[in-house]
C-alpha positions as CSV (number, residue, x, y, z in Angstrom):
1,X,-12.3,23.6,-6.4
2,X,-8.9,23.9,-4.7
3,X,-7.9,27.7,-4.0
4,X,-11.6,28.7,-4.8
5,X,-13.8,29.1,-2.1
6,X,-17.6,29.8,-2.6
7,X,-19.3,32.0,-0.7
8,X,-20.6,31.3,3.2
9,X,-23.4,29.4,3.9
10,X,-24.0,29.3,0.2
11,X,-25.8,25.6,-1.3
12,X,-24.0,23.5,-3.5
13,X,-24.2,24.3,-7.0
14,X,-27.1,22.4,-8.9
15,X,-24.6,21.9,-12.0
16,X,-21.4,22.1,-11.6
17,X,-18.7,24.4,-12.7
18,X,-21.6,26.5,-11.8
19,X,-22.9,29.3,-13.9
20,X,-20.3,31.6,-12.7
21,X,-18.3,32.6,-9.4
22,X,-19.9,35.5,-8.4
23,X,-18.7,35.7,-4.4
24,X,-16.1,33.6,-4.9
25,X,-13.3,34.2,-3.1
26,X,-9.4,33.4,-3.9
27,X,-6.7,34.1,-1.1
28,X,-4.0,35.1,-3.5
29,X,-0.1,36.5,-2.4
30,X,0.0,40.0,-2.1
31,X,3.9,41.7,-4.5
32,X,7.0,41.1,-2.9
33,X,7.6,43.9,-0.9
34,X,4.1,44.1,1.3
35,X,4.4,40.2,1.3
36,X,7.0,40.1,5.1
37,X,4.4,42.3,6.7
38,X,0.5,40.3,5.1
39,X,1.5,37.1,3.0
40,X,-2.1,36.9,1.5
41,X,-5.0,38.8,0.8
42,X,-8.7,37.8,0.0
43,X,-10.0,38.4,-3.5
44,X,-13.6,38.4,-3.7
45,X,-15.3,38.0,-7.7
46,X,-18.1,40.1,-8.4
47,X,-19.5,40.8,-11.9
48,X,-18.7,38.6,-14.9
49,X,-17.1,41.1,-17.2
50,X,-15.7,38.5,-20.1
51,X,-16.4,34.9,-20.7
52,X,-15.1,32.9,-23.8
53,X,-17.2,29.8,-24.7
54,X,-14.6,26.9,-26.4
55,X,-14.1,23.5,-26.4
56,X,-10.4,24.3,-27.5
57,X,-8.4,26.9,-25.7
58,X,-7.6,29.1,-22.9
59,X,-11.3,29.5,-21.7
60,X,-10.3,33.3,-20.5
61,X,-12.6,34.8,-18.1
62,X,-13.2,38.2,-16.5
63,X,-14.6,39.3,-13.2
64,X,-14.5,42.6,-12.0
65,X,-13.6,42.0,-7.8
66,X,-12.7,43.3,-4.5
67,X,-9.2,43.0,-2.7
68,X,-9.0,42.4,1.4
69,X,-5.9,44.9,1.1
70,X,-5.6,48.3,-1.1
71,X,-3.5,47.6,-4.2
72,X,-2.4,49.4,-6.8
73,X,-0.4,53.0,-7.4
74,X,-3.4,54.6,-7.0
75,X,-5.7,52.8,-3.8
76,X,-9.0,52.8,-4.0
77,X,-8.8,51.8,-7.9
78,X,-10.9,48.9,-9.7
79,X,-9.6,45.6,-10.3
80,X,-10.6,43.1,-12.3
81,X,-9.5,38.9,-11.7
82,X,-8.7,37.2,-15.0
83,X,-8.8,33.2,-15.4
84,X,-7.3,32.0,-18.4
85,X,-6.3,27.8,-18.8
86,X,-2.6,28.1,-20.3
87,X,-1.1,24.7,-21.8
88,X,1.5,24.0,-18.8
89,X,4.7,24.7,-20.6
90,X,3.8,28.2,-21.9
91,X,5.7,30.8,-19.4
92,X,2.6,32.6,-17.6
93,X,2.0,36.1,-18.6
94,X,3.3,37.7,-15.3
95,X,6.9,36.8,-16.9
96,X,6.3,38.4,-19.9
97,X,5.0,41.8,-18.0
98,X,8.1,41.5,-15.8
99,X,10.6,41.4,-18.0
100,X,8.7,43.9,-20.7
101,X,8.6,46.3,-17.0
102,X,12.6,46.1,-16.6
103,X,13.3,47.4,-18.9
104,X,10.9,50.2,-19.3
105,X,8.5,49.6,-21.7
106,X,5.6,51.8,-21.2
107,X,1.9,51.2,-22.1
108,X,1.5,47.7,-20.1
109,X,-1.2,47.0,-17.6
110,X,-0.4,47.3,-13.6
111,X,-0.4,43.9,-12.4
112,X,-0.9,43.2,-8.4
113,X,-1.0,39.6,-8.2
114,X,-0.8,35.9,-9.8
115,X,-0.9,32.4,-8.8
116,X,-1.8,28.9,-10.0
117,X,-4.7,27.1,-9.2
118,X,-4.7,23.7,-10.8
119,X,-3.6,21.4,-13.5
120,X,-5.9,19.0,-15.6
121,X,-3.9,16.3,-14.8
122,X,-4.3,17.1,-10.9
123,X,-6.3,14.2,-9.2
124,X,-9.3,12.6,-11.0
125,X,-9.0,15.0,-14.0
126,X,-5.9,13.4,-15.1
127,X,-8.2,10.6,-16.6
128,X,-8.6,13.1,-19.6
129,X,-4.5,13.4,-20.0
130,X,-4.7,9.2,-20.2
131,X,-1.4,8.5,-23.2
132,X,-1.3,6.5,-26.2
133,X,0.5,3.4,-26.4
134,X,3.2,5.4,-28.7
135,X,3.2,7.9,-25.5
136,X,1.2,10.9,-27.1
137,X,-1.2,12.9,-24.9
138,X,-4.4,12.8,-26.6
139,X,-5.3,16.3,-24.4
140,X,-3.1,19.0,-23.7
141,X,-1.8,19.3,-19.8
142,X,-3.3,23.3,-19.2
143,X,-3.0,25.1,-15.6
144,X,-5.6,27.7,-14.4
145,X,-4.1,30.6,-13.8
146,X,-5.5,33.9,-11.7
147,X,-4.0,37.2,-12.4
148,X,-5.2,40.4,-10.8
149,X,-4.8,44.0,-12.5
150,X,-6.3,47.5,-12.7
151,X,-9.8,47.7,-14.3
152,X,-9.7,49.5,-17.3
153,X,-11.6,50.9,-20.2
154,X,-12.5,48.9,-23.1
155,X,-11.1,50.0,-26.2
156,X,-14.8,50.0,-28.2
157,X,-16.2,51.4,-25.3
158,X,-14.2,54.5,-24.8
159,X,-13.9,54.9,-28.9
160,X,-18.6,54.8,-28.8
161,X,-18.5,57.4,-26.2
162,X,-16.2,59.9,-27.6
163,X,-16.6,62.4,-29.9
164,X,-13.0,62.9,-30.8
165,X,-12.6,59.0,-31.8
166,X,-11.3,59.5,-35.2
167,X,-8.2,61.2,-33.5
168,X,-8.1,58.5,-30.7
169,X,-7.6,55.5,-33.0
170,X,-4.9,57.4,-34.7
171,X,-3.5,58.0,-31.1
172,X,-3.8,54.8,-30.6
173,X,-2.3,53.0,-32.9
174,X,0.8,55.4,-32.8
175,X,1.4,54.5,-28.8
176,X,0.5,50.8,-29.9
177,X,3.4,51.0,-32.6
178,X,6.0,52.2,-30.2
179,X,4.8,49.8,-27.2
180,X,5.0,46.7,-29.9
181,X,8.0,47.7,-31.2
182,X,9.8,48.4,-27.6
183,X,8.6,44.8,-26.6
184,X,10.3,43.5,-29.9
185,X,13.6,44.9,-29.5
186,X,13.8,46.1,-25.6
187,X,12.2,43.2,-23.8
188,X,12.5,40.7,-27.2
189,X,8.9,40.1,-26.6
190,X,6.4,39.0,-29.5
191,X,2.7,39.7,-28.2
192,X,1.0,38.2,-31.1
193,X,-2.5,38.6,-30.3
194,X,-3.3,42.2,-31.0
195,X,-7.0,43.2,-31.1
196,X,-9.6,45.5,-29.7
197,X,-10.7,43.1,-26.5
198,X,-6.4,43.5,-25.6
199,X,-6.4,47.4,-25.6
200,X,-7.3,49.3,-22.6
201,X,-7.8,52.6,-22.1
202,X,-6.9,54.9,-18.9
203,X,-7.1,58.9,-18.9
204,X,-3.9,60.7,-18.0
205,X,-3.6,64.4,-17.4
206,X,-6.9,64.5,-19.6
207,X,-5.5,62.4,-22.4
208,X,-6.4,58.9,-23.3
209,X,-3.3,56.4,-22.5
210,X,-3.5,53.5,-24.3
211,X,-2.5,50.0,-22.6
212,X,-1.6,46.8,-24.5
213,X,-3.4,43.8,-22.1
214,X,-3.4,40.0,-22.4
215,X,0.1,38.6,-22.8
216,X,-1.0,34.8,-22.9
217,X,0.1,34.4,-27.0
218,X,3.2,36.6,-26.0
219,X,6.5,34.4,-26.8
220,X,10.1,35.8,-25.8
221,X,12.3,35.9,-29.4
222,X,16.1,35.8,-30.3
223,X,17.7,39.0,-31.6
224,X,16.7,37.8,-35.1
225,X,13.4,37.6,-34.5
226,X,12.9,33.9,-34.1
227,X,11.0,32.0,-31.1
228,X,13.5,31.2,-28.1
229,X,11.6,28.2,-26.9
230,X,9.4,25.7,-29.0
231,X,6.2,26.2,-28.7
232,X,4.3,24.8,-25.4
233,X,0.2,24.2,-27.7
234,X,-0.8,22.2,-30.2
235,X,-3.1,25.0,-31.4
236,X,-1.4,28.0,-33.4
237,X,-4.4,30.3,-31.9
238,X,-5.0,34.2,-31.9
239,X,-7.7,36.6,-32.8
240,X,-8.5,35.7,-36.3
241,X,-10.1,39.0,-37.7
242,X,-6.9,40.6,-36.6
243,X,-4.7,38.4,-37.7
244,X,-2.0,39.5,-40.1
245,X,-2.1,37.7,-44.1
246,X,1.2,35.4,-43.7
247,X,-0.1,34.1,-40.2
248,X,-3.4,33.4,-42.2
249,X,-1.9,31.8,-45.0
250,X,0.5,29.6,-42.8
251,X,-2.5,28.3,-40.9
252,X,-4.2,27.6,-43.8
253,X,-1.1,25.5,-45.2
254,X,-2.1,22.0,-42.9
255,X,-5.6,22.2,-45.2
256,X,-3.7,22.8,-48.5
257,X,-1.7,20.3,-47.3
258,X,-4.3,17.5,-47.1
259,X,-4.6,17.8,-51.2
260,X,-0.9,18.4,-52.2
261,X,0.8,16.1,-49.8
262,X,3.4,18.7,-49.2
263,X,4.1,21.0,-45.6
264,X,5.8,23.8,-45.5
265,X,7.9,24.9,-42.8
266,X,6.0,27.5,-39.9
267,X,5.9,31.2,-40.7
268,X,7.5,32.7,-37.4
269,X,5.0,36.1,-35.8
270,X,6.9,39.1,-35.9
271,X,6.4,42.5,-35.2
272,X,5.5,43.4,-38.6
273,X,2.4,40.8,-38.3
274,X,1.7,42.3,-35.0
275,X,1.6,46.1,-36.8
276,X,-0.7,44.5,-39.5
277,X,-2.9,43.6,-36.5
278,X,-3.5,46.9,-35.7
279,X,-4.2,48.1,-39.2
280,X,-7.1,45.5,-39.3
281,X,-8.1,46.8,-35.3
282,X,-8.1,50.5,-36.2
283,X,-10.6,49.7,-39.6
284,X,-12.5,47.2,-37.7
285,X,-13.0,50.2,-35.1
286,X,-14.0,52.7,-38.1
287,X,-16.6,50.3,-39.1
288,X,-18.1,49.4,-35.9
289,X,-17.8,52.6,-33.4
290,X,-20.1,54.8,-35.2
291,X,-23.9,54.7,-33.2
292,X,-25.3,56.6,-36.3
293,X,-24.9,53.8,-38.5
294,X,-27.2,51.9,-36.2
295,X,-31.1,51.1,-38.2
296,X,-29.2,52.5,-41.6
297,X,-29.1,50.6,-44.5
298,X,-24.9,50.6,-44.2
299,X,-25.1,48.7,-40.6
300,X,-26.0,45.3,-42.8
301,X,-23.5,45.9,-45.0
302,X,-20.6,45.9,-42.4
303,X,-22.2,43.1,-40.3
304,X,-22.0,41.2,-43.6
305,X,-18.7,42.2,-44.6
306,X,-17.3,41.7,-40.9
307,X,-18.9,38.6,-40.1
308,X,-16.6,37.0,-42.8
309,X,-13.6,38.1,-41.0
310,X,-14.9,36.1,-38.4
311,X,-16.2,33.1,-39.7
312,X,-14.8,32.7,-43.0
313,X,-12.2,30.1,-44.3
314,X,-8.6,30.8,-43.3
315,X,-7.3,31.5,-47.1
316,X,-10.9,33.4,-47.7
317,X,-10.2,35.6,-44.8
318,X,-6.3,36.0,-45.7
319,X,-7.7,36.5,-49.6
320,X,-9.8,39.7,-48.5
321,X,-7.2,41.4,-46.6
322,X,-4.8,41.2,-49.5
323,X,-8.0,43.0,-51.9
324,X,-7.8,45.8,-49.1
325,X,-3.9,45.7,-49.2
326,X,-3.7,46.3,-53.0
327,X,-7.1,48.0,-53.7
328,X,-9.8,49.0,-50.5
329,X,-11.9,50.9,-52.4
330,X,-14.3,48.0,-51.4
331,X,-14.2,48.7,-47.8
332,X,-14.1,52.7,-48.0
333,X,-17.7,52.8,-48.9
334,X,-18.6,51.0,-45.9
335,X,-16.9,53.5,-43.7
336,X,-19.3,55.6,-41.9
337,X,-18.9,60.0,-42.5
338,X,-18.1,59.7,-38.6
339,X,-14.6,58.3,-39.6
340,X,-14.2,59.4,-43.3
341,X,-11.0,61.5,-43.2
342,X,-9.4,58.4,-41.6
343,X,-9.2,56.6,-45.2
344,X,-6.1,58.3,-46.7
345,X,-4.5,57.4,-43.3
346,X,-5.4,53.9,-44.4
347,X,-4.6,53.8,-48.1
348,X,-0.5,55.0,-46.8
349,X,-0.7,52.3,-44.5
350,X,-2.0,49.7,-47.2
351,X,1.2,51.5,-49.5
352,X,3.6,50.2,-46.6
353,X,2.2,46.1,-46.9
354,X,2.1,46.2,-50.4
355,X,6.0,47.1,-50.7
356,X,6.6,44.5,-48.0
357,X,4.3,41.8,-49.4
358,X,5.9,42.3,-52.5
359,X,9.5,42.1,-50.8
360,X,7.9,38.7,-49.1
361,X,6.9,37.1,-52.5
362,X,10.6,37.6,-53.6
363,X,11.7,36.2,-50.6
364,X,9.7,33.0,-51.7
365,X,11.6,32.7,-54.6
366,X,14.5,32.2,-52.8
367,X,16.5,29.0,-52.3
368,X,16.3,28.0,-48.2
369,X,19.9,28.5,-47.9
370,X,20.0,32.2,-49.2
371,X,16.7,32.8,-47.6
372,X,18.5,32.4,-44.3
373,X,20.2,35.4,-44.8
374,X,17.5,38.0,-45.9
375,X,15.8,40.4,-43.9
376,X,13.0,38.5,-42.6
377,X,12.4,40.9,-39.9
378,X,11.8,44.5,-41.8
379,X,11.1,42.7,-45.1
380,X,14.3,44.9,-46.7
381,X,13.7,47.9,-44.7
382,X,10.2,48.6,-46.3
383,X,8.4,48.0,-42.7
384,X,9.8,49.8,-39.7
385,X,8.7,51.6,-37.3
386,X,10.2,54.9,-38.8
387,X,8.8,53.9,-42.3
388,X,5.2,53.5,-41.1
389,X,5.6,56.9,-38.9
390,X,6.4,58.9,-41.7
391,X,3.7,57.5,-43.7
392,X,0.7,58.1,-41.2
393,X,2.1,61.7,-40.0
394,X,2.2,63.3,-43.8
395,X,1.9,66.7,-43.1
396,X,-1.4,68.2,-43.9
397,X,-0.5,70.2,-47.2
398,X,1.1,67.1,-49.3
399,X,-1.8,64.7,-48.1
400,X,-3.7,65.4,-51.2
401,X,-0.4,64.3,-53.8
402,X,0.5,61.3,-51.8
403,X,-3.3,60.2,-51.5
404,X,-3.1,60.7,-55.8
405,X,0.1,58.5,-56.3
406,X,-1.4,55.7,-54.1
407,X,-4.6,55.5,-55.7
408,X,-3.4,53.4,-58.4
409,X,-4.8,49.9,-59.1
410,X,-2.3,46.9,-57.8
411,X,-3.2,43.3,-58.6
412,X,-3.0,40.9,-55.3
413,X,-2.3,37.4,-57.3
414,X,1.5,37.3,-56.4
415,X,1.0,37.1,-52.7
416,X,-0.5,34.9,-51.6
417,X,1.6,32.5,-53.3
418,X,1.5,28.7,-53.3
419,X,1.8,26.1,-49.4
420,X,4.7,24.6,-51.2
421,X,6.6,27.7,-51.4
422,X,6.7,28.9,-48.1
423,X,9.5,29.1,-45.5
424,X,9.9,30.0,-42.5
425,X,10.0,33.6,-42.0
């Protein structure tokens, strides 16, 4: 494997890619500025932190790992090597952290190297890139790419371990909310792949600092919002219990299509999808970070409940969100006591959806060309990043009326609406 060398004196591997690359080493550059003085240095892989199993996509995988050469702001500190195979067009995620870092967006990851490794359609692999006769690659092109950061702590680890996590997810969602929305309109960065597995945790003057990782879905955007540059896969891919309800619905357009015959044009990820995201990461984190729970008769219940998040149909997964959008008091009795005093949080956060789904099922009523002008972005102003502030910090002594005027009942049947409807957003 060119640029991956196994360890000394070590046998052949009896299957190969071998099990994992455990002393394996990569001699990748070292940043610009030590580079005159050491061009490369050694990075040896130790422990398998993260391995994704796929026949389609990036195959991303973790290994904690030593350096030949201190690195970081801090020496001495962890690092972990990731692997990812990106489709070859798709700008690599050191871009995306570069630019994001120039213009001083904060909660990003502290990257110390990155390289390329290979292509599928280097040397005998390119028998799997072979064209059609009309000139179509039956596989995607896709480069393995090595980047090395800072190891830190898992999201649902450091939430299991701490007794103040109710706090924490609210802390964290409130630095997520301003890194999002300083990528969006600082950087004009989309990350669209918010989840727990891409939020790291590292303590700061004794208080948890929350760290958006994983920029391979990011995309750079126009000042309206829309993607700069077409998109480099053929696979529209993400995290899918995380996933917000108009990316779920979009994807599930090509299998309404099938049956009606008609396509609608692409819904394009914004920020406001991305803030959904993070409403679906902080309940998922209320359901699953509580070890009481564990050997109770609630832990089925929420494997059930979550498993369809998971698993389920793309229109059955998009159709359960919108029941918690408009009326969760299915999902509040599955919350454990741990996390209880986070559900009016949650309903005000639901209010804030609802206004904008409802502005997004007028906007489907619309014909193309005055759709063109709406506010695609903030849905009309009802989903900003002010808006959503003021709704999660309602001071303590009007909690109680706002909780009573959004406990009404609110039907979901005009959201979702119907494939043939939809534009591009």
């Amino acid at each position: 494997m060119q640029g991956v060398t196994p360890p000394k004196g070590s046998k052949y591997p009896a299957n190969f890619p071998p099990a994992n690359l455990t002393g394996y080493t990569i001699k990748m550059p070292l940043p610009n500025k030590r580079r005159a003085r050491q061009p490369q240095m050694v990075v040896t892989l130790d422990k398998p932190l993260f391995c994704q199993y796929a026949l389609v996509g990036r195959h991303t995988t973790v290994y904690t790992a030593t350096t030949s050469v201190a690195v970081g702001r801090k020496k001495g500190r962890a690092v972990i090597v990731k692997l990812s195979q990106q489709a070859k067009g798709r700008k690599p995620e050191q871009d995306f952290l570069a630019t994001a870092l120039e213009v001083d967006v904060d909660h990003l990851p502290e990257l110390h190297s990155s390289m390329d490794l290979w292509s599928l359609s280097d040397g005998i692999r390119s028998v799997f890139l072979k064209r059609d006769p009309a000139h179509n690659e039956i596989f995607e092109d896709r480069i393995l790419r090595a980047i090395v950061y800072t190891q830190y702590t898992p999201l649902q680890q450091f939430l299991a371990e701490s007794s103040d996590a109710p706090e924490y997810i609210r802390l964290m969602v409130d630095q997520m909310m301003e890194c999002l929305h300083d990528l969006r309109y600082k950087a004009k960065i989309i990350h669209r792949d918010v989840s727990p597995n891409n939020i790291m945790v590292e303590m700061r003057n004794g208080e948890p600092f929350f760290i958006l990782n994983d920029f391979d879905l990011a995309t750079f955007v126009k000042d309206n919002g829309m993607r700069l540059h077409p998109a480099s896969s053929k696979h529209r891919t993400g995290t899918l219990p995380f996933m917000a309800v108009e990316i779920l619905l979009d994807m599930d357009k090509p299998v309404a299509a099938a049956k009606t015959r008609r396509v609608g044009l692409q819904i394009a990820h914004r920020l406001r999808h991305d803030w959904e995201s993070l409403l679906w990461v902080a309940l998922w984190c209320m359901l699953t970070m509580d070890p009481d729970v564990s050997g109770t008769e609630l832990e089925p219940q929420i494997v059930s409940f979550l498993s369809d998040w998971e698993t389920g149909e793309f229109r059955n997964i998009a159709n359960a969100k919108i029941t918690i959008i408009y009326n969760a008091t299915n999902v509040y009795d599955l919350v454990p006591l741990r996390f209880r005093s986070l559900i009016p949080w949650i309903k005000r956060w639901c209010r804030i959806l609802r206004d904008g789904h409802d502005v997004a099922t007028e906007h489907r009523e619309l014909s193309r060309k005055v759709l063109g002008q709406a506010d695609r972005e903030t849905l009309n102003g009802t989903i900003t990043l002010g808006k959503l502030k003021e709704a999660m910090h309602v001071p303590e002594e009007v909690r109680e009326e706002v909780e009573e005027n959004l406990s009404g009942d609110c039907s979901p049947d005009a959201v979702s609406g119907s494939e043939e409807e939809a534009e591009e957003w």
